[in-house]
NUKOL-118473 format. One record per atom (N, C-alpha, C): y, z, x; residue in one letter. Coordinates in steps of 0.02 Angstrom, whole numbers, plus 50000, padded with zeros to 5 digits. Layout:
residues N
YZXa ...
***
This chain:
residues 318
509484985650246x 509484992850260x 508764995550258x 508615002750296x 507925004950309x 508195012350259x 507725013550211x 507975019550182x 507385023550187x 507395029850226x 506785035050226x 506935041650189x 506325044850170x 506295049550147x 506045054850204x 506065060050216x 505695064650280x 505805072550272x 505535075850302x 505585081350307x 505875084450359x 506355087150378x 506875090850463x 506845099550444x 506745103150499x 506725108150465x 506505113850424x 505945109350387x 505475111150328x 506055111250265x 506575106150275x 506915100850204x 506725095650192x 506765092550150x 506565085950108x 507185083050111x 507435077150155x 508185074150123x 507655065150105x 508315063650098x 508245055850097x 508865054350171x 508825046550176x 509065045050223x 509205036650236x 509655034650281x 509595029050303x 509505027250376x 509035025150407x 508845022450465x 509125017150506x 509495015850579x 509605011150618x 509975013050665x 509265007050714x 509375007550789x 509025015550792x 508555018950751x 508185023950752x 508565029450736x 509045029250711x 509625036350709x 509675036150617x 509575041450595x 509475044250522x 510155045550511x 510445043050461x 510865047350431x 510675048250368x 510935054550362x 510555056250286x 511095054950228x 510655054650175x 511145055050124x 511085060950076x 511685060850038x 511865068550001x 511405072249995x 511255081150007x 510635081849985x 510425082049891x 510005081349877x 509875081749791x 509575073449782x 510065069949833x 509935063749812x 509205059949848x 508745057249807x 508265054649829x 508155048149824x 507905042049866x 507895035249854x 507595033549787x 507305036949756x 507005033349680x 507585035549641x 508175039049644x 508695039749592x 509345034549619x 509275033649675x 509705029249683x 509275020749683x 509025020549654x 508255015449654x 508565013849577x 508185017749551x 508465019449464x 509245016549463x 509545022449480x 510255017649467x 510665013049517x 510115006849545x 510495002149568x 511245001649622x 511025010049636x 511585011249682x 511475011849755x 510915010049776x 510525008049843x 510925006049897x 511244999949894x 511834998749956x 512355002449956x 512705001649895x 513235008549899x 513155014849962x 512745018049923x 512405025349933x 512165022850025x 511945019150046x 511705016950103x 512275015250144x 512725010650140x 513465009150170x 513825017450179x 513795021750126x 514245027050141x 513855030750199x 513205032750196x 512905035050253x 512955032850307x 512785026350310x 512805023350395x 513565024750413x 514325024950373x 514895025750411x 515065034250428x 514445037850406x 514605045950455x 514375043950506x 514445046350562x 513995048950610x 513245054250618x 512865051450660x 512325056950660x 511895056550710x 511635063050728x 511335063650810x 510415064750787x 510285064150710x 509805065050722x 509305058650703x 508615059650764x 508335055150764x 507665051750732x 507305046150721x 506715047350682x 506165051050723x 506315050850795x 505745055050818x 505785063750825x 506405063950777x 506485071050773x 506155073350684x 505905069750641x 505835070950589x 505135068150578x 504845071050513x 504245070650496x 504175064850422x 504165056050453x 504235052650402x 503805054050322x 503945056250285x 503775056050212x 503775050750188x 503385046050128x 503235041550099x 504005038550048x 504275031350075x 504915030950060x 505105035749990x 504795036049961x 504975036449884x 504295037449835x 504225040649781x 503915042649741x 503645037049699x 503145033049685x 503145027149634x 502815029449590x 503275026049528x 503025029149444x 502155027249440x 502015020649495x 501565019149473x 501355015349525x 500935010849546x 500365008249612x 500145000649562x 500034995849582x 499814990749561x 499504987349608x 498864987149636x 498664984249675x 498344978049677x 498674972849697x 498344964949695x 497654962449746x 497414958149722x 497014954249774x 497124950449791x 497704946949832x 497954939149844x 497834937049900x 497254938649948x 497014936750003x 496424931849975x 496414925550012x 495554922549993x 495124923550031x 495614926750105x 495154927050153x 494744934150165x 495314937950128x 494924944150130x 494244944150067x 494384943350024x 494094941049959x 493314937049988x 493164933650031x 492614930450056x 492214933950107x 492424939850143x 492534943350182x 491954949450175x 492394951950121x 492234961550077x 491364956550037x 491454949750001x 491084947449952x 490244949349970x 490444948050059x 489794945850099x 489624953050132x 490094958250141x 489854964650171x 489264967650096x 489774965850021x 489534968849983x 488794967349957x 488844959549944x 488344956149901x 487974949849955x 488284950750003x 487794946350077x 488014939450056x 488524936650024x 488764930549996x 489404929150018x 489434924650065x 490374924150076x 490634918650029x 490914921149963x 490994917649897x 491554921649882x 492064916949828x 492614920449818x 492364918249715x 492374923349680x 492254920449599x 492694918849572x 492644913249546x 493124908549503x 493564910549466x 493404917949440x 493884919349400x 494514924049412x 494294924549494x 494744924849564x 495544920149567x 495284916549566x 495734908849559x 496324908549493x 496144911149444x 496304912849383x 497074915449364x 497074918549401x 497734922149408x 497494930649457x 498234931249471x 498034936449518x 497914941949495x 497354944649514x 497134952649470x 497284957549498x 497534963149486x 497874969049500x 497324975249467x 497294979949497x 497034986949455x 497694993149457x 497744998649435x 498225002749463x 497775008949512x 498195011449567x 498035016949608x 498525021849600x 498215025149650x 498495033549623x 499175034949658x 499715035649616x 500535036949658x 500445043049683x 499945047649678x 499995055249672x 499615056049749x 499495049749785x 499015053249842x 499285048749900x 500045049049910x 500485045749969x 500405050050019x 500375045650078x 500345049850140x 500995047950181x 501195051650223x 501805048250264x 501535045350323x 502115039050356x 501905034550400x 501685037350469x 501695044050459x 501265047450539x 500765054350517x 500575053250458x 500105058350427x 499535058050448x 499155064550470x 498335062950454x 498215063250397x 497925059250388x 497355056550329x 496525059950343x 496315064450262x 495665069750292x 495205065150248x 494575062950297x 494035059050240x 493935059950202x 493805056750137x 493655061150047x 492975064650067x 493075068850011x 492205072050022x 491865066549987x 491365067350036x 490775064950004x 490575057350050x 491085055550087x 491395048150120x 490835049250178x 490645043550213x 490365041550256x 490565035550279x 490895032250247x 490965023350253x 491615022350255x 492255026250276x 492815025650286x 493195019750290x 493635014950254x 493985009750279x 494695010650254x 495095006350297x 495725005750287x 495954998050261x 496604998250245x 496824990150219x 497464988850227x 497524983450255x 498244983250274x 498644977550221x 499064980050190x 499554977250139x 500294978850144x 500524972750106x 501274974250094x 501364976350045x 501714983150007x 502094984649975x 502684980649939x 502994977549854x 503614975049844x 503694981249803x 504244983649810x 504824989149749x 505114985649723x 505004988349663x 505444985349601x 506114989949596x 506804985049576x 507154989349577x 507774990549513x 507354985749474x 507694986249390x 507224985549347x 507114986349299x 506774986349249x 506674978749219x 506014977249183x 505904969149178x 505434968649142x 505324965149093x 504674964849045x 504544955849037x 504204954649028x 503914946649030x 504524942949057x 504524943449130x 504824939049183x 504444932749198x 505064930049216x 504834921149246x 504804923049329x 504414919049376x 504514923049456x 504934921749458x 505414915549439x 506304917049441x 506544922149436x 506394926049371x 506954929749367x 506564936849398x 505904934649423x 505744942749462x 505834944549532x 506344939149573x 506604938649617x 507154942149621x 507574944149569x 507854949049565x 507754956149555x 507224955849554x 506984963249519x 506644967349577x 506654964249638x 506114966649693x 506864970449743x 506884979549758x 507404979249769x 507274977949847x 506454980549888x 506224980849947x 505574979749962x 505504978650030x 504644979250055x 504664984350101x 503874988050087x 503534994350153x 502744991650163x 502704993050216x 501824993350236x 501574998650189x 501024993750174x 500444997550119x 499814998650148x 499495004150158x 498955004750168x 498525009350141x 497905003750096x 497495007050043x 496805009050068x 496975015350070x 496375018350105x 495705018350068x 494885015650088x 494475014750023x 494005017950059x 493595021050017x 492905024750020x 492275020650010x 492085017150056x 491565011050041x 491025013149997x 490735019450027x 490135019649996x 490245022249932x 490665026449882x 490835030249838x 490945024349807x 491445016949826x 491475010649783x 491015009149764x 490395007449773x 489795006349753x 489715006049691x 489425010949698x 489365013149624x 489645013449585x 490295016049596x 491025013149532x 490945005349527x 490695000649564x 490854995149557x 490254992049503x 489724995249516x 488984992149469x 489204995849388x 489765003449385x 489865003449322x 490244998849293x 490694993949317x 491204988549309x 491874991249277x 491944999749277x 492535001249245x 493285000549295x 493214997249365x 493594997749435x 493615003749465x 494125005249503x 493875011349550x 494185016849523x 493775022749542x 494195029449539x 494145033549621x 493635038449649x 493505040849680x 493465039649740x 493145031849750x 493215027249806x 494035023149813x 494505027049781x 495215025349799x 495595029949806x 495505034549748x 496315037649732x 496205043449765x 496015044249811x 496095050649892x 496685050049913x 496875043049951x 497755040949983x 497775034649985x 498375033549995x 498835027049999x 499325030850058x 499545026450119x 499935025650157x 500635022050120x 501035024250143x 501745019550105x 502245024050174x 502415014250190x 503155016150228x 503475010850271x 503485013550362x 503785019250359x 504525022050317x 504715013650310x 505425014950263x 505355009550230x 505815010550163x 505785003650112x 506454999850134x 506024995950161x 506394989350180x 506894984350127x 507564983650135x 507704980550064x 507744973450081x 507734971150028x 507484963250020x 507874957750067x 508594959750070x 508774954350105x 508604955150189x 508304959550216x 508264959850278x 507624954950297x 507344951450231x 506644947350251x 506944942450223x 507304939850202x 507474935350166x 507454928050213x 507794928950254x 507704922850323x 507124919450333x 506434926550294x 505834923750339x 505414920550281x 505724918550224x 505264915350162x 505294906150176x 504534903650169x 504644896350189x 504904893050126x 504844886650142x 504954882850089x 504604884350015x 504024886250027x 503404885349966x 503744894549917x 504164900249962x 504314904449943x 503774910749971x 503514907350001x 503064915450043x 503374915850103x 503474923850095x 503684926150168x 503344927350214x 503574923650267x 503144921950334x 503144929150396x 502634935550371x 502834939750407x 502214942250432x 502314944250510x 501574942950541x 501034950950535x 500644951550521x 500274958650484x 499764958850569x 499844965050583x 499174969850626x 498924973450611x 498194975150647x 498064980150636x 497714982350692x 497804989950739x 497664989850781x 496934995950760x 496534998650811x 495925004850785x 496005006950862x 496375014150861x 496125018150916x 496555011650997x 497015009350975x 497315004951026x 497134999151054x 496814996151001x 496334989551019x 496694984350951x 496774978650970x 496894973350919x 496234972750888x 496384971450821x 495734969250794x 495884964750717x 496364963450713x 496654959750647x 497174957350655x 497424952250634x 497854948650627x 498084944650593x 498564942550549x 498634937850483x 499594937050474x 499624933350417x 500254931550399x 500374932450319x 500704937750318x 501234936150239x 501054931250189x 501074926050229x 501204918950181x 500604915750176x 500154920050211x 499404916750173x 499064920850129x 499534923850082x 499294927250016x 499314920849963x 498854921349913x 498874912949869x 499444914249827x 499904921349789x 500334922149752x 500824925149797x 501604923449759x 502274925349806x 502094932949747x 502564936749784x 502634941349758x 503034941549687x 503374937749669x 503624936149617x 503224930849577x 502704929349576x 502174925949521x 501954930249529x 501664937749563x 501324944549546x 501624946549498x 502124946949487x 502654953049462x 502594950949388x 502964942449389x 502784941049315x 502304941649289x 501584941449307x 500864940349304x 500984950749266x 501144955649316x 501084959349301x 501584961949226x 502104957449217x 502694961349191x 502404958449104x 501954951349101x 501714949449039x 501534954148986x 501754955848952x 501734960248871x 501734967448903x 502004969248970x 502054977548990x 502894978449013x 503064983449033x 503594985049083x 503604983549135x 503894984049196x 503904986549266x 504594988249265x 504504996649298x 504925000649314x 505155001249359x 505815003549400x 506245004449441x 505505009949513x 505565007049568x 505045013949596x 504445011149594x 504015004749560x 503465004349545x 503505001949600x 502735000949644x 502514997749694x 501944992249683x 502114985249688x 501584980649702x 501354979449761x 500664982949782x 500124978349850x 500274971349838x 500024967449895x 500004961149893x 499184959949900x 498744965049908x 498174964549921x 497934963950013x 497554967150015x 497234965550100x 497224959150123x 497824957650196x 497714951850214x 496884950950244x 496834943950285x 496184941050317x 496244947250381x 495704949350387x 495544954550432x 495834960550412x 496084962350373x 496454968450378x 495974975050364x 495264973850362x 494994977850337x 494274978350372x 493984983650372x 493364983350415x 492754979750382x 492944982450309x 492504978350270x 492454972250271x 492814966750305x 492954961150307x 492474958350373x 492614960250417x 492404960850483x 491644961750480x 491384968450428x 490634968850439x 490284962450378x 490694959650356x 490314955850296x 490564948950364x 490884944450400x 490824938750433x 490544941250492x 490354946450501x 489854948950576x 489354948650597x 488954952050527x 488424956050493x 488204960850515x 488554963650537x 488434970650567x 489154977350575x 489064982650563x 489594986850547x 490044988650628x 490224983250644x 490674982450709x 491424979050699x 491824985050706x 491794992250725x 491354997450672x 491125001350686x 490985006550644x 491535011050587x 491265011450537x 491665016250483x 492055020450529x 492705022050493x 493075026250518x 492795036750528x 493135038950585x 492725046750572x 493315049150593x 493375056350601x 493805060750618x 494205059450702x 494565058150715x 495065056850760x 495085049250777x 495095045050735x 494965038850749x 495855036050734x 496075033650764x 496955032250742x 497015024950724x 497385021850649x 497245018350639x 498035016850635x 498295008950655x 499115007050670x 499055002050627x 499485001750581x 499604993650528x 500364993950540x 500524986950555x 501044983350580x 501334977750552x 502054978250516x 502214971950470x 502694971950510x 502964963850525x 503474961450559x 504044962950501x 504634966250547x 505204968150516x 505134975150449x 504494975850436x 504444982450400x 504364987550436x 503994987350505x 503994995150544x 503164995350542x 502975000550559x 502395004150573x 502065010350568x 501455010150512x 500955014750494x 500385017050555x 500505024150561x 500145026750626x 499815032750590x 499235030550592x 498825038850550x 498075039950596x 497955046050591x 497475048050609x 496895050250562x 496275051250564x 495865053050529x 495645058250541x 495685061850497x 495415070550513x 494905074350458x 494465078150491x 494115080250451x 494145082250352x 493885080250334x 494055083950249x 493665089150246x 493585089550171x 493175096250134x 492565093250153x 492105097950149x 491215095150156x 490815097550085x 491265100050048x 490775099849984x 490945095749942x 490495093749887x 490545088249853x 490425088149791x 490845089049727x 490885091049658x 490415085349615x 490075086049611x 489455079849568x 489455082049506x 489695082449456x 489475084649385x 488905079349360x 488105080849359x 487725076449296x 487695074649238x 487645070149208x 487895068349136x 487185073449113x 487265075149068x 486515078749038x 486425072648984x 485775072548989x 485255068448946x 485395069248848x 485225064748818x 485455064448754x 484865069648721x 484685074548690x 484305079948679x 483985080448611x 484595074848572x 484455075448502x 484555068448468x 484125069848401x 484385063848383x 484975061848344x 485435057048359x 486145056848347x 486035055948253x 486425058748210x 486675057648151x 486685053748111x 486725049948069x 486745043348046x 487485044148024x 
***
């Protein structure tokens, strides 16, 4: 099943999607409460047997669902060799890369919907996008085996982590990970895909074999597969679930596939081709069997809040 959230009207429902025709479900009810209580197909079976005339190109897709929380992985090597050489002129992946898969958290509070413009952060010049898969968790789980976190994944959506190149910078030489150069937006959608509708497409080894685009302004320019991430999504999950929670609603990236990113492209190029993203530039990320992220880039604010640390003035106390 395809479950969307959207706006008709200037209302907020939730909904279920197919063959492009919405039926909604109860209003009050939103996919993270029926997420929460494990009542997802239910709640989805009773909708699809009304009838309904209205369509997705009659509604304004909203971001499937609200996540308690963002976990974003790095499980590309190719992207990882890619960003290494835009950043530090080295196409090197560091060892402690290899290690296990590292995650940071991003901001749930700055979702865009799958046909939103997206306004440059202030302060941005160096605009990039990233194309990822989204897994939802859809029960609660604390130090899982990837066995048993195969159950816990209730769906997949296209993820796309929008980054502020040049603002990373400098967050990156403080080594505390990102703030400013991330948590502007995240793309999430267009609908959360539930698990068994990919299920067909996992190989032997347990990665799902699903083919990722990315188009700029109607031009191919990326291309990759699912299953050449080095962790399944369920060795993420456990990796993540070790001495913490994961909650019903949470969202794991899988990290930027090979190409999915411009930054990738200008570090095996050496040169910024295509150019940073600017105001009307339309950017399409495409997961086989998840649907499709279509955003535009539009102007932001032009002022830019800098607070200076002031200088130490005195001498500290003993």
């Amino acid at each position: 099943m395809r479950f969307a959230t959207y706006e008709y009207e200037g209302v907020e429902r939730a909904g279920v999607v197919r063959d492009g025709v919405v039926h909604p479900l109860p209003e009050q009810v939103t996919v993270l409460t029926l997420v929460e209580q494990e009542a997802l197909y239910a709640a989805g079976a009773e909708a699809l047997s009304a009838a309904s005339e209205l369509t997705v190109a009659q509604v304004r897709l909203l971001p499937p669902l609200k996540p308690p929380s963002i976990r974003d992985f790095v499980g590309f090597e190719a992207h990882i060799e890619g960003v290494s050489k835009s950043l530090d002129g080295l196409e090197h992946v560091p060892q402690e890369w290899y290690r296990a898969p590292n995650f940071y958290f991003t901001n749930p509070h700055a979702a865009y919907g799958a046909h939103d413009d997206v306004p440059v952060p202030a302060g941005c010049s160096v605009l990039d996008f990233e194309l990822e898969v989204g897994a939802v968790i859809g029960r609660s789980g604390r130090d899982l085996t990837p066995e048993q976190a195969r159950e816990h994944i209730v769906g997949y959506l296209v993820f796309n982590d929008w980054s502020a190149r040049d603002l990373q910078k400098p967050e990156k030489n403080l080594g505390l990970g990102f703030s400013k150069g991330k948590d502007f937006a995240n793309t999430l959608g267009p609908y959360l895909v539930t698990a068994d509708e990919v299920e067909d497409r996992r190989d032997p080894d347990g990665f799902l074999d699903l083919e990722m685009t990315v188009t700029l302004n109607g031009e191919l320019i990326g291309r990759d597969t699912l299953a050449n991430v080095s962790w399944t999504f369920e060795e993420m999950i456990a990796y993540a679930s070790r001495d913490a929670w994961v909650r019903p609603g949470d969202v794991l990236g899988s990290g930027t596939c090979g190409w999915g990113a411009l930054a990738e492209h200008w570090g095996r190029l050496g040169e910024r081709t295509p150019p940073p993203l600017t105001p009307g530039d339309e950017v399409e990320l495409t997961v086989e069997r998840l649907g499709t992220l279509r955003n535009q880039v539009v102007p932001g604010r032009a002022d830019v809040y800098l607070p200076r640390a002031r200088k130490r003035g005195r001498t500290p106390r003993p």
